[in-house]
VOPAGU-2260 file (C-alpha; in pm, 1 decimal, decimal comma):
REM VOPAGU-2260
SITE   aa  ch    i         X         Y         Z
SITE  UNK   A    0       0,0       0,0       0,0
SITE  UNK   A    1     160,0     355,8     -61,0
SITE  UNK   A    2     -90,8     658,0       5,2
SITE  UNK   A    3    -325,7     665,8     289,3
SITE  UNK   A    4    -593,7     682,6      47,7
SITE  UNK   A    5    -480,1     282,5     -61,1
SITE  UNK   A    6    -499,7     220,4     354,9
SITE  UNK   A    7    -821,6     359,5     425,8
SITE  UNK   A    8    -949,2     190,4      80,6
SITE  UNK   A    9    -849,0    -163,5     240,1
SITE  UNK   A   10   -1012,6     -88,1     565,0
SITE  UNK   A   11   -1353,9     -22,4     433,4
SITE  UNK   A   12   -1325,8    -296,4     153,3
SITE  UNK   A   13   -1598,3    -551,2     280,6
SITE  UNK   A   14   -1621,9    -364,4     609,0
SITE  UNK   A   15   -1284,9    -472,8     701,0
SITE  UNK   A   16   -1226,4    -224,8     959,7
SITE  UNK   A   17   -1574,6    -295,2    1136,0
SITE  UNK   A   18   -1483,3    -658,3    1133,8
SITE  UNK   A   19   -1137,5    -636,3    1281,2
SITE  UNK   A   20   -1313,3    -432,4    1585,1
SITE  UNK   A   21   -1596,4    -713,6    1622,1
SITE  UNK   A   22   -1340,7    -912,0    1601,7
SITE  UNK   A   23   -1158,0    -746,3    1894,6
SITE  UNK   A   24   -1521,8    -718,0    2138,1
SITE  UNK   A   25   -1581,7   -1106,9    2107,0
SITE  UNK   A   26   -1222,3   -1184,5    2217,1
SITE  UNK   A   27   -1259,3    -966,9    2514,8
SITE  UNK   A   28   -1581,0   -1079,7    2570,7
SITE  UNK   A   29   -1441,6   -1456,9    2566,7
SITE  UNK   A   30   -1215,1   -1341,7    2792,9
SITE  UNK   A   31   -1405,0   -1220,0    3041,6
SITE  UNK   A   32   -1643,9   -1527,5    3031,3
SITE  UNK   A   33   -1351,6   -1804,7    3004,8
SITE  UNK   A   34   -1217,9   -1640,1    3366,9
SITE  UNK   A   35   -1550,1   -1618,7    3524,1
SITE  UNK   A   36   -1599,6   -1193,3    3494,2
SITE  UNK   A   37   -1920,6   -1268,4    3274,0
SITE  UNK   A   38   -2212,4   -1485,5    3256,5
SITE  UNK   A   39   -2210,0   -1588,8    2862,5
SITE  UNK   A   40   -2588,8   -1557,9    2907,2
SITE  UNK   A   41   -2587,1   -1215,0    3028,1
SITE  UNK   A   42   -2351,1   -1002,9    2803,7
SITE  UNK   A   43   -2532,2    -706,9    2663,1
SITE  UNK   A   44   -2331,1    -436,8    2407,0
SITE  UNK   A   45   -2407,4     -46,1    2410,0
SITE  UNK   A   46   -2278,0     251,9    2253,2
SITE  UNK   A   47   -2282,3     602,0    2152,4
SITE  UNK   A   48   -2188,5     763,1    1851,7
SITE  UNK   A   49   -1920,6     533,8    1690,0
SITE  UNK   A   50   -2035,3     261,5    2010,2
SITE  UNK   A   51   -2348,3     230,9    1830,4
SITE  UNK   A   52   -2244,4     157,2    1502,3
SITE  UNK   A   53   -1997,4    -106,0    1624,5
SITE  UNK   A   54   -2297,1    -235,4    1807,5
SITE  UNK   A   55   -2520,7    -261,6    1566,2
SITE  UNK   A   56   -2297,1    -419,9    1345,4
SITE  UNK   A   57   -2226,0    -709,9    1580,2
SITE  UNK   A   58   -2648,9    -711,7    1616,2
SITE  UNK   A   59   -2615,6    -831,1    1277,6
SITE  UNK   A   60   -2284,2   -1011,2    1231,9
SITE  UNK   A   61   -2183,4   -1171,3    1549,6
């Protein structure tokens, strides 16, 4: 890649960039269940602004 323009082109290309954050929620999330933080049956996701578009994307994709 060799202009910003190439980067941010990649990141969007088949919502890359929104799946690479998903991505980084349900490991955390895994996380917190596998040590006994969260109940896998309770886990809720919120956000605001940018929150809210990541959550609504793992609504829909997770």
């Amino acid at each position: 890649m060799k202009t910003w323009y190439d980067i941010n082109a990649a990141n969007q290309k088949n919502w890359g960039e929104r799946r690479s954050l998903l991505s980084s929620v349900l490991t955390g999330v895994s996380l917190a269940v596998d040590r006994g933080f969260a109940d896998p049956a309770r886990v809720g996701i919120t956000g605001l602004s940018d929150g809210a578009s990541t959550a609504a994307f793992a609504l829909i994709n997770a």
